[in-house]
PALO-684632 format. One line per 5 residues: number of its first residue (from 1); for each residue x, y, z of C-alpha. Coordinates in steps of 0.1 Angstrom, whole numbers. Layout:
<sites>
NUM	X:Y:Z ~ ...
</sites>
This chain:
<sites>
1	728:2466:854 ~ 741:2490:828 ~ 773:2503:835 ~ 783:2535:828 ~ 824:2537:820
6	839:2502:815 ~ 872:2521:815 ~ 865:2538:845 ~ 855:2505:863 ~ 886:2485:848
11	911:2510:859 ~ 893:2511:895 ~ 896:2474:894 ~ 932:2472:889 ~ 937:2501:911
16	919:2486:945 ~ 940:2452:935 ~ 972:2469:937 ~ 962:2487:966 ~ 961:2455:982
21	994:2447:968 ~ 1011:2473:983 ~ 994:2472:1018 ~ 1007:2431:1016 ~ 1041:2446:1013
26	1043:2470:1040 ~ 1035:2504:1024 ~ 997:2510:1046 ~ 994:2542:1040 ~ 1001:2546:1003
31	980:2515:995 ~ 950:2526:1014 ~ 953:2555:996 ~ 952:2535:961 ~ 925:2511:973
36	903:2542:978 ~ 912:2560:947 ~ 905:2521:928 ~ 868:2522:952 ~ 860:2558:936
41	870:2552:897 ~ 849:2519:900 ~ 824:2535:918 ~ 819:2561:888 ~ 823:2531:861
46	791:2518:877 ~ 772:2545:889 ~ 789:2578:873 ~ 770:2611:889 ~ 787:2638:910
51	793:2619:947 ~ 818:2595:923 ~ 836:2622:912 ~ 839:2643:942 ~ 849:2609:961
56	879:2605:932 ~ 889:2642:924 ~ 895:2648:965 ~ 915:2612:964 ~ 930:2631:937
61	941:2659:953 ~ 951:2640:987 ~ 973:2614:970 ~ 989:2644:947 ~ 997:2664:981
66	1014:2634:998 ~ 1033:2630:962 ~ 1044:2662:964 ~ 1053:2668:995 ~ 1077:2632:992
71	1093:2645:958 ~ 1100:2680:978 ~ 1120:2658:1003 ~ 1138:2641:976 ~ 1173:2651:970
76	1175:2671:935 ~ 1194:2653:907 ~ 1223:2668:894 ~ 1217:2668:857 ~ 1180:2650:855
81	1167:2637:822 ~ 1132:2634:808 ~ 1130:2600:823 ~ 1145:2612:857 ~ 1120:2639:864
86	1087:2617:845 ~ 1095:2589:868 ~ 1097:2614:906 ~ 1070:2620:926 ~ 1070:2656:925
91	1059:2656:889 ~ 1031:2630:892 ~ 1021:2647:926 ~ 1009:2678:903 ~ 994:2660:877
96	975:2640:903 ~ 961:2674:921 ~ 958:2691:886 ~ 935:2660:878 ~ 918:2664:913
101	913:2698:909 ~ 897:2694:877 ~ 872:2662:887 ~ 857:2678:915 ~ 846:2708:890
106	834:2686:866 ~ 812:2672:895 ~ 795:2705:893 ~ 789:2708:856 ~ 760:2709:839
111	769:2675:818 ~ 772:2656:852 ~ 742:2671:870 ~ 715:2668:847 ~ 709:2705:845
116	706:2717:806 ~ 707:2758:798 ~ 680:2770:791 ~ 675:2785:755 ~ 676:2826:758
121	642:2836:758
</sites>
């Protein structure tokens, strides 16, 4: 079987494992969520194609909503630093739907599906 990303496939690994980590600790709903993002990257390290990617960049965009929404209920800091506002949710809540956003249009590119441009007649 060839695969087609071993990153994609590693990472996907790791993140269905810790998935599991965090449902065995109590947090369901936020480790489902990993365990299904870790099922779609591995998913497109095998496979690749547009269903993968659709699968990951709607994850994507899910997991960066509920990310966002919990760093909106956080209580601001008074004088945040670089590592204060890298390490809250709100900021890896828009990176995660930026990333989502930008997945499920790459599902429809021309690289993904197979289609090539034709040459201007």
């Amino acid at each position: 079987m060839k695969i087609y990303s071993g990153l994609d496939l590693a990472i996907g690994v790791a993140a269905f494992f810790w998935g599991a980590v965090q449902i065995a600790r109590g947090g369901t709903g936020l480790g489902a969520l990993t365990m299904a993002i870790g099922v779609a990257l591995a998913w497109i390290g095998v496979r690749g194609g547009r269903l993968a990617l659709l699968l990951f960049g709607h994850g994507a965009v899910i997991a960066g909503c509920y990310l966002a929404a919990w760093g909106l209920a956080l209580p601001p800091l008074e004088r945040p630093g670089a590592a204060d506002i890298l390490g809250r949710p709100l900021f890896w809540g828009l990176f995660a739907v930026g990333g989502g956003v930008c997945a499920i249009f790459h599902a429809f590119c021309s690289s993904v599906s197979g289609r090539r441009e034709r040459p201007p007649a």
